[in-house]
matplotlib code that plots the C-alpha trace (Angstrom):
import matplotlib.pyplot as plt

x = [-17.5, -18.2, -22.4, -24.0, -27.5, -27.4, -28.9, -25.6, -23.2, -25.6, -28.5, -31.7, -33.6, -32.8, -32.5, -29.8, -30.1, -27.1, -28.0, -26.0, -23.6, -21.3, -20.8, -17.5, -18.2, -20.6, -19.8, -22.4, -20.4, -20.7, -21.2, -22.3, -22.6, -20.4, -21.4, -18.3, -19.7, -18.1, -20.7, -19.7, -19.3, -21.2, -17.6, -17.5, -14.9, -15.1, -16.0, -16.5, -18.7, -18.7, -22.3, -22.6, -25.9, -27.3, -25.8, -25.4, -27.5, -30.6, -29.9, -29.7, -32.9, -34.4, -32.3, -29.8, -26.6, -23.0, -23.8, -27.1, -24.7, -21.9, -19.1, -20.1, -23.7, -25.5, -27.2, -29.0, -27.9, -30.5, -29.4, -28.5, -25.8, -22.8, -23.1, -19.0, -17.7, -17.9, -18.9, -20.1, -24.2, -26.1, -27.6, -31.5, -32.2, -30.7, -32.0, -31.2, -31.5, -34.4, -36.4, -36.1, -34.9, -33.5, -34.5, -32.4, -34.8, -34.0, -37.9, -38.7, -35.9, -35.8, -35.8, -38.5, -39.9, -40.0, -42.5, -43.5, -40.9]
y = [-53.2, -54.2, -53.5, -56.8, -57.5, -55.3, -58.6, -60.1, -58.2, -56.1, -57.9, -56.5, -57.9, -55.6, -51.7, -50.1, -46.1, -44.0, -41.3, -37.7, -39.1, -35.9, -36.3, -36.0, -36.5, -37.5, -38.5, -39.5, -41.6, -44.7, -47.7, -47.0, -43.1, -43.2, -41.8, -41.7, -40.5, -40.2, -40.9, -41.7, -45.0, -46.0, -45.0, -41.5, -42.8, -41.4, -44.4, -43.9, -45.4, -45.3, -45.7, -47.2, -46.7, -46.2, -45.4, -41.7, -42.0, -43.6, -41.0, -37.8, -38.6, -38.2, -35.3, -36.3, -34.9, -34.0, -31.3, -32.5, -33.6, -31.2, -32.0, -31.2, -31.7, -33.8, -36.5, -39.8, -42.5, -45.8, -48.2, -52.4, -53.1, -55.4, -59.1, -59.0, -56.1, -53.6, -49.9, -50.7, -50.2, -49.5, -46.4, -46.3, -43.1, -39.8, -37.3, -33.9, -32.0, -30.1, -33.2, -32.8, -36.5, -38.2, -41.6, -43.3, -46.2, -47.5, -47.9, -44.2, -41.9, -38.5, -35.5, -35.0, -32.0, -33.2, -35.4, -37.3, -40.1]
z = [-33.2, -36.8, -38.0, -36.7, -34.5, -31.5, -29.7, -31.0, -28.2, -26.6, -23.3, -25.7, -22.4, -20.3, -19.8, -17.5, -16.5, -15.8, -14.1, -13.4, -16.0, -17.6, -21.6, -22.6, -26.2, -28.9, -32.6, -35.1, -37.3, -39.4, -38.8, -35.1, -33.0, -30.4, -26.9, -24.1, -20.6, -16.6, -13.6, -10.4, -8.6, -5.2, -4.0, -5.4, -8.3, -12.1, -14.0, -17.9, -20.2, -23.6, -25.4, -29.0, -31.1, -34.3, -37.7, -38.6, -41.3, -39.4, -36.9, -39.0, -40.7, -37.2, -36.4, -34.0, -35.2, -33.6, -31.8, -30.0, -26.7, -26.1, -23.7, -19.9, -20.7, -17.4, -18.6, -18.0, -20.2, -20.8, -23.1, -23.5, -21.5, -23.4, -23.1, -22.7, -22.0, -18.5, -19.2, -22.0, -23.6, -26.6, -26.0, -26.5, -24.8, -23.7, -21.0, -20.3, -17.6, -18.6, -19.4, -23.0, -24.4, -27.5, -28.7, -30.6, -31.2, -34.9, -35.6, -34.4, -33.3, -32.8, -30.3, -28.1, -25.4, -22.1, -21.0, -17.9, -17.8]

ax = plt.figure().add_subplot(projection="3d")
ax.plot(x, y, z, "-o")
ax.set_aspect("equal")
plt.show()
């Protein structure tokens, strides 16, 4: 995916959330951060997703770097879903188990203590 709007392959108007998804890795590179998850299907099958989201550098200014989601970690995943593609989102949001959460807004960004969600 080269840098381009995220409205451009990503549906801005709506949020999905993936939850009791299991991180399998997280890489904060350039131009995009790369998220791949598993979560099971309605069925009970492994499906994995991968997650795309802001540049490293926005996101290391709000410090969100490589080892904030470690492989194994449960988390919920919300995020655009792709316009043309399955399995497939822009990540927006990450929450942990403990409630903690990471934004990965481009206008704010950061991690955050648990709140009411």
């Amino acid at each position: 995916m080269s840098h381009h709007n995220t409205g451009t392959y990503f549906d801005t108007s709506q949020t999905i959330e993936l939850k009791v998804a299991t991180a399998i890795s997280f890489q904060v590179v350039n131009p995009h951060t790369k998220l791949l998850f598993v979560l099971n299907d309605s069925e009970g099958n492994e499906v994995e997703w991968w997650g795309a989201t802001a540049s490293a550098n926005h996101l290391r200014r709000v410090g969100i770097t490589n080892d904030l989601i470690s492989s194994g970690d449960k988390i919920t995943v919300k995020g655009y879903p792709s316009k043309t593609t399955d399995n497939l989102l822009f990540v927006t949001t990450v929450i942990f188990e403990n409630g903690d959460y990471a934004d990965f807004n481009y206008t704010a960004g950061g991690i955050f203590k648990s709140v009411t969600y």
